[in-house]
C-alpha positions in Angstrom: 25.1 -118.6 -60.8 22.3 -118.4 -62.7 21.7 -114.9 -62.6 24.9 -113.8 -62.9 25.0 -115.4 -66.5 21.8 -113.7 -67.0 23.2 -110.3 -66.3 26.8 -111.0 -68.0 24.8 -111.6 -71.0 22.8 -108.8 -70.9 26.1 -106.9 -70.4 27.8 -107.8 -72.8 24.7 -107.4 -75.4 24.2 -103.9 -74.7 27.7 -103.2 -74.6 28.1 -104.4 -78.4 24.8 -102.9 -79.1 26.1 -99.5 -77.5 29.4 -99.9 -79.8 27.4 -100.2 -82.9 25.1 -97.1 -82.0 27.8 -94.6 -80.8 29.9 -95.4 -84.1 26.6 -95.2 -86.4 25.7 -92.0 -84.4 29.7 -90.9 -84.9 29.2 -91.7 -88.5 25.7 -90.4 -89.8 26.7 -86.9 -89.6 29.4 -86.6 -91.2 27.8 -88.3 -94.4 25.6 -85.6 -94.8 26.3 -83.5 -97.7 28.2 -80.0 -97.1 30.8 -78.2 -95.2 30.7 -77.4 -91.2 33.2 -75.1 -91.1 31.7 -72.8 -93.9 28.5 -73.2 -92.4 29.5 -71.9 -89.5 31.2 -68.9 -91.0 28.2 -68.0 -93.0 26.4 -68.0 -89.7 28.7 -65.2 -88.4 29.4 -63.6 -91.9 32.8 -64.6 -92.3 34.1 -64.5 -95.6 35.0 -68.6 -95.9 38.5 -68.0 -97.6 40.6 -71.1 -98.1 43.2 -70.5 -95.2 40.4 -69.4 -92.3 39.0 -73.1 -93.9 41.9 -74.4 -92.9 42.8 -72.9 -89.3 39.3 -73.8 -88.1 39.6 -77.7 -89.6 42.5 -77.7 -87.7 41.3 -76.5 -84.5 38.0 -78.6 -84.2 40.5 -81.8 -85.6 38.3 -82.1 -89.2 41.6 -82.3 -91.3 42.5 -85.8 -89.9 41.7 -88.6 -91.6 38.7 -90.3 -90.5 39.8 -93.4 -88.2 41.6 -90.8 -86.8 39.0 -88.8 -85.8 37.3 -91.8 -84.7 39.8 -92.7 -82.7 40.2 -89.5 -81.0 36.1 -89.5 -80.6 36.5 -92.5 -78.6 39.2 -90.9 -76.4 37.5 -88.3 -75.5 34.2 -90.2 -74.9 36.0 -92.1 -72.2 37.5 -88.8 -70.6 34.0 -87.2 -70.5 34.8 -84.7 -73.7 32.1 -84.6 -76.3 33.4 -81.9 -78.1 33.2 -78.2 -78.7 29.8 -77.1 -80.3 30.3 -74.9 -83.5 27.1 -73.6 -83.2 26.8 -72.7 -79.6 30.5 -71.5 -78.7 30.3 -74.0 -75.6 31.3 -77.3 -74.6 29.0 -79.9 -75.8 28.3 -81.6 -72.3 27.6 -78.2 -71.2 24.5 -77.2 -73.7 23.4 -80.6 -73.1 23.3 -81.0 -69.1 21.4 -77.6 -69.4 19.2 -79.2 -72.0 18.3 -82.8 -70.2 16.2 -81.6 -67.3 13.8 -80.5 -70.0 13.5 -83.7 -71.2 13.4 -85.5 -68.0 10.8 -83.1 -66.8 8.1 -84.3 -69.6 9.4 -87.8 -70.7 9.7 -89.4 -67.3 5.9 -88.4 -66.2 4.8 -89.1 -69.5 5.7 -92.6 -69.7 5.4 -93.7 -66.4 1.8 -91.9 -65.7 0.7 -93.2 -68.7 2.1 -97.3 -68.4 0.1 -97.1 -65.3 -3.1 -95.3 -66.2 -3.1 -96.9 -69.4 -2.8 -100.3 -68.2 -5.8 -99.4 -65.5 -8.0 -98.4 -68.0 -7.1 -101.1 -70.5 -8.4 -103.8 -67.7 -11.1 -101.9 -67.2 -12.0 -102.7 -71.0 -11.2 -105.9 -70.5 -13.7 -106.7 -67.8 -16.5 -104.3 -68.9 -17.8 -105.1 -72.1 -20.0 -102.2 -72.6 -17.4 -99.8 -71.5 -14.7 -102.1 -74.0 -17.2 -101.1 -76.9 -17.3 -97.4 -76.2 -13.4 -96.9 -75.0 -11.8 -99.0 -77.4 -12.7 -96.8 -80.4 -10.9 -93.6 -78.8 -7.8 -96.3 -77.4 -7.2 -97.5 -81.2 -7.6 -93.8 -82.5 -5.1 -92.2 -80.0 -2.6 -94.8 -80.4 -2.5 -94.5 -84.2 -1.9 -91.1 -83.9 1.9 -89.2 -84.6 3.3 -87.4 -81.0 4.0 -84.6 -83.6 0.3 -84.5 -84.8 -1.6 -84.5 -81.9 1.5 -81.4 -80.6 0.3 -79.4 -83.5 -3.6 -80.0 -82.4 -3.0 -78.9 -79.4 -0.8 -76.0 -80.6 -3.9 -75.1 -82.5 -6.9 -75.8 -80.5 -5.4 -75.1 -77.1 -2.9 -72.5 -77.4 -3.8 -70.4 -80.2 -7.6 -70.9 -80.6 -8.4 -70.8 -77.5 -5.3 -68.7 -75.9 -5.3 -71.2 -72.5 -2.5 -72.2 -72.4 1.4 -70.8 -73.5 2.9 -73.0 -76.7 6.0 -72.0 -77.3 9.9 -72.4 -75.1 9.8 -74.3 -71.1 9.1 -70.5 -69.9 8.5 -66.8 -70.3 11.2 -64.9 -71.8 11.3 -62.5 -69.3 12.8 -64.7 -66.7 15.5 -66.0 -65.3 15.9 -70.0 -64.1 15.0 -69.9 -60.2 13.1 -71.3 -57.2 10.5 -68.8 -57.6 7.0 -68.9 -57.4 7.1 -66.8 -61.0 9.4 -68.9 -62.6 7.9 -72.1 -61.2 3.9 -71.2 -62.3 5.8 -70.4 -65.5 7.6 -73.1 -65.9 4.7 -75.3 -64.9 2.0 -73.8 -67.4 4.7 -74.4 -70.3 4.9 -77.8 -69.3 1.2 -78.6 -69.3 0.8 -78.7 -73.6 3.9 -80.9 -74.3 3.1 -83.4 -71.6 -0.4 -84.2 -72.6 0.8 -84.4 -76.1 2.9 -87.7 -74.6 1.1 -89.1 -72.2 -2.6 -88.9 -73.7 -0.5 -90.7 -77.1 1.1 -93.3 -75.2 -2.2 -94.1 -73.2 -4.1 -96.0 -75.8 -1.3 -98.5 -76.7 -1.3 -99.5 -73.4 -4.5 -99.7 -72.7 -5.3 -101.8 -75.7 -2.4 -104.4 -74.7 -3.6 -104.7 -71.6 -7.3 -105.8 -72.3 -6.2 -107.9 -74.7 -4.2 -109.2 -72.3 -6.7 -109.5 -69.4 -9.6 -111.1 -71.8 -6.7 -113.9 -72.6 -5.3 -114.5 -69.0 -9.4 -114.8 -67.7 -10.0 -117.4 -70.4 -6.5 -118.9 -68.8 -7.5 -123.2 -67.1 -5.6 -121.6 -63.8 -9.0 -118.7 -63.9 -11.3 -121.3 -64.4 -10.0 -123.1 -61.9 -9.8 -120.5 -58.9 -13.4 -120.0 -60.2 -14.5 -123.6 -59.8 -13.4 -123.2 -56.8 -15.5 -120.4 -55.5 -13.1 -117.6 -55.9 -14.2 -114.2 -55.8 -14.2 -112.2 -58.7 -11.6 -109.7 -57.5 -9.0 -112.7 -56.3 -9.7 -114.0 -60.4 -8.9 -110.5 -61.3 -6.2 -109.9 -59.4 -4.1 -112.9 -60.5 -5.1 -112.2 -64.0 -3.8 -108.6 -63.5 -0.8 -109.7 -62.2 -0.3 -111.9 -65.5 -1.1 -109.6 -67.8 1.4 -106.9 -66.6 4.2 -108.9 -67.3 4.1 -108.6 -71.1 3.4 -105.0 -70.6 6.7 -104.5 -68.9 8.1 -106.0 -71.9 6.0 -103.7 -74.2 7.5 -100.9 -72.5 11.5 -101.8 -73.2 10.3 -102.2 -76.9 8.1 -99.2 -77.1 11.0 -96.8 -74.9 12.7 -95.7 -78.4 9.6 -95.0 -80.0 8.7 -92.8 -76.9 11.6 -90.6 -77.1 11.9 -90.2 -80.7 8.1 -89.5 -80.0 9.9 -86.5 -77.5 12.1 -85.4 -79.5 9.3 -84.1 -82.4 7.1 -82.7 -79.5 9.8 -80.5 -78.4 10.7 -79.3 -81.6 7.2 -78.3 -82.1 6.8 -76.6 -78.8 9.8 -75.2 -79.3 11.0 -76.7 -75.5 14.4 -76.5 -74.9 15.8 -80.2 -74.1 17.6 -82.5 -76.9 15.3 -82.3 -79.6 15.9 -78.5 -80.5 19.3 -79.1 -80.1 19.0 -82.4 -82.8 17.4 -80.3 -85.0 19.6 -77.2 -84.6 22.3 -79.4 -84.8 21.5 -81.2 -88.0 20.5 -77.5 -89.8 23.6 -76.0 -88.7 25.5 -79.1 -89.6 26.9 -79.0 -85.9 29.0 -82.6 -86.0 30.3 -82.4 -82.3 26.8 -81.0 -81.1 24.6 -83.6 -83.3 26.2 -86.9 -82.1 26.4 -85.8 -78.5 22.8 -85.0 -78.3 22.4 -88.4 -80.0 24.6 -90.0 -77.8 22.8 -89.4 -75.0 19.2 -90.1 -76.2 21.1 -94.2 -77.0 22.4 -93.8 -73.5 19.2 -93.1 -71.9 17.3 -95.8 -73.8 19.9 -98.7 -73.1 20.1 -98.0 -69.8 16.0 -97.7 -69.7 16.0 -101.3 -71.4 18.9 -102.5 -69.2 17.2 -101.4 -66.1 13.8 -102.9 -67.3 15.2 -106.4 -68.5 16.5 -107.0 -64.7 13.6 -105.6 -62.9 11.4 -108.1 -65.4 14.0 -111.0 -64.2 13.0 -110.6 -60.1 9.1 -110.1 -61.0 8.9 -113.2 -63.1 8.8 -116.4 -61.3 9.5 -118.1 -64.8 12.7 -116.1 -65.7 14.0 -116.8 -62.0 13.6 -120.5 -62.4 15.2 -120.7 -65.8 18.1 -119.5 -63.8 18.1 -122.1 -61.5 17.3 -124.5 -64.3 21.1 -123.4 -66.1 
């Protein structure tokens, strides 16, 4: 019974959270200052006369009053409709299911190649005092650094310096999405620059948890105990590890919006076609329906990230588990 009041609470937390971010996201766009609908004609060269104003407010629903339209967002939400993108021409769920492999494809590696090499190398530091004092310099620098900064080095350095490696869109305008061997070596070179601008950020954060975290758990009475009684160093080590993680999978639910916001300004500098171009083409454009699906999703994806994380933290903590039992 326990558990299940764990996870009803969690439910229902993330559900109003998820009610508050969808209407702020709803909201946000349309208090920016200007018109959609003329934007969009000047885009095409329309001359924005008042009755062409009109038709189109009418056909994308603008002319309603506002908890109207708010109403008739929600609707649609539930039915799987995020609207028609005045920018593109195409439904929104459309651009944006073409847009999210992108993202997956460099955010998911990123973050989960770096939690675990960063944590690694962060109790490496932690047991190694001489290589703490020469690693911990770089940790603290790379960790202070922007995601967009350290894009635009590379960009610089890597890609047009020294011409290694391609900068610019997920492939090579000449082709065509497919399973082959062209498209994939393209696909894969593309790929390289944004994903090191992620995971090589994200590294030092987690390494400089986790050998704070390691120095603190083997000055822990349990490590002096096992050591008392003739433990080897690697059993010491291994329950410290195993302590010192947990926090880190804490650190990671926290850190998961910074991370994509962090994704978002790398692919706008690379220029890689998943949500962040469309964010920003969006919000240039003044694209409402296109602008709060692409937002929608990124809260999606990071609720359900922190969801998924807050129960997997419940079964690999012994303390959480007994709370439940406790009431």
């Amino acid at each position: 019974m326990g558990f299940k009041k764990y996870l009803a609470r969690k439910i229902f937390v993330y559900g109003i959270t998820f009610i508050f971010a969808v209407t702020l996201n709803w909201l946000l766009p349309r208090l920016m200052p200007g018109n959609p609908i003329e934007a969009m004609m000047s885009r095409s060269g329309s001359a924005a006369s008042a009755q062409l104003v009109k038709f189109y407010e009418q056909l994308y629903g603008l002319n309603q009053p506002m908890w109207k339209q708010f109403l008739n967002f929600w609707v649609n939400l539930f039915h799987g409709n995020l609207g028609y993108s005045m920018l593109y021409h195409a439904p929104v769920s459309s651009i944006i299911r073409h847009a999210l492999p992108y993202d997956i494809a460099i955010l998911l590696p990123a973050i989960v190649l770096s939690w675990l090499v960063g944590n690694w190398l962060g109790a490496i530091a932690g047991k190694n005092k001489k290589y703490d004092k020469y690693t911990m310099p770089v940790f603290y620098f790379l960790a202070s650094m922007p995601y967009f900064w350290f894009a635009m080095i590379l960009v610089y350095v890597v890609g047009v310096k020294l011409g290694w490696l391609p900068y610019s869109g997920a492939y090579a305008e000449n082709l065509v999405p497919s399973l082959s061997w062209a498209f994939i070596k393209s696909f894969l070179s593309h790929w390289i620059l944004p994903f090191l601008s992620l995971f090589i950020v994200m590294i030092g954060s987690w390494a400089i948890g986790m050998r704070n975290m390691i120095i603190y758990e083997l000055e822990a009475d349990y490590v002096r105990y096992l050591e008392a009684l003739g433990a080897s160093e690697k059993l010491m080590t291994k329950h410290a590890y195993r302590n010192a993680i947990l926090p880190q999978v804490t650190g990671l639910a926290l850190q998961l919006g910074m991370m994509v916001a962090g994704a978002i300004a790398t692919e706008i500098v690379f220029n890689y076609p998943g949500i962040g171009v469309l964010i920003m083409n969006a919000a240039l454009s003044q694209d409402y329906f296109l602008l709060q699906g692409a937002f929608l999703i990124v809260v999606v994806s990071v609720l359900a990230a922190n969801f998924l994380i807050d129960i997997i933290y419940a079964f690999i903590d012994p303390r959480v588990r007994a709370s439940y039992t406790e009431g």
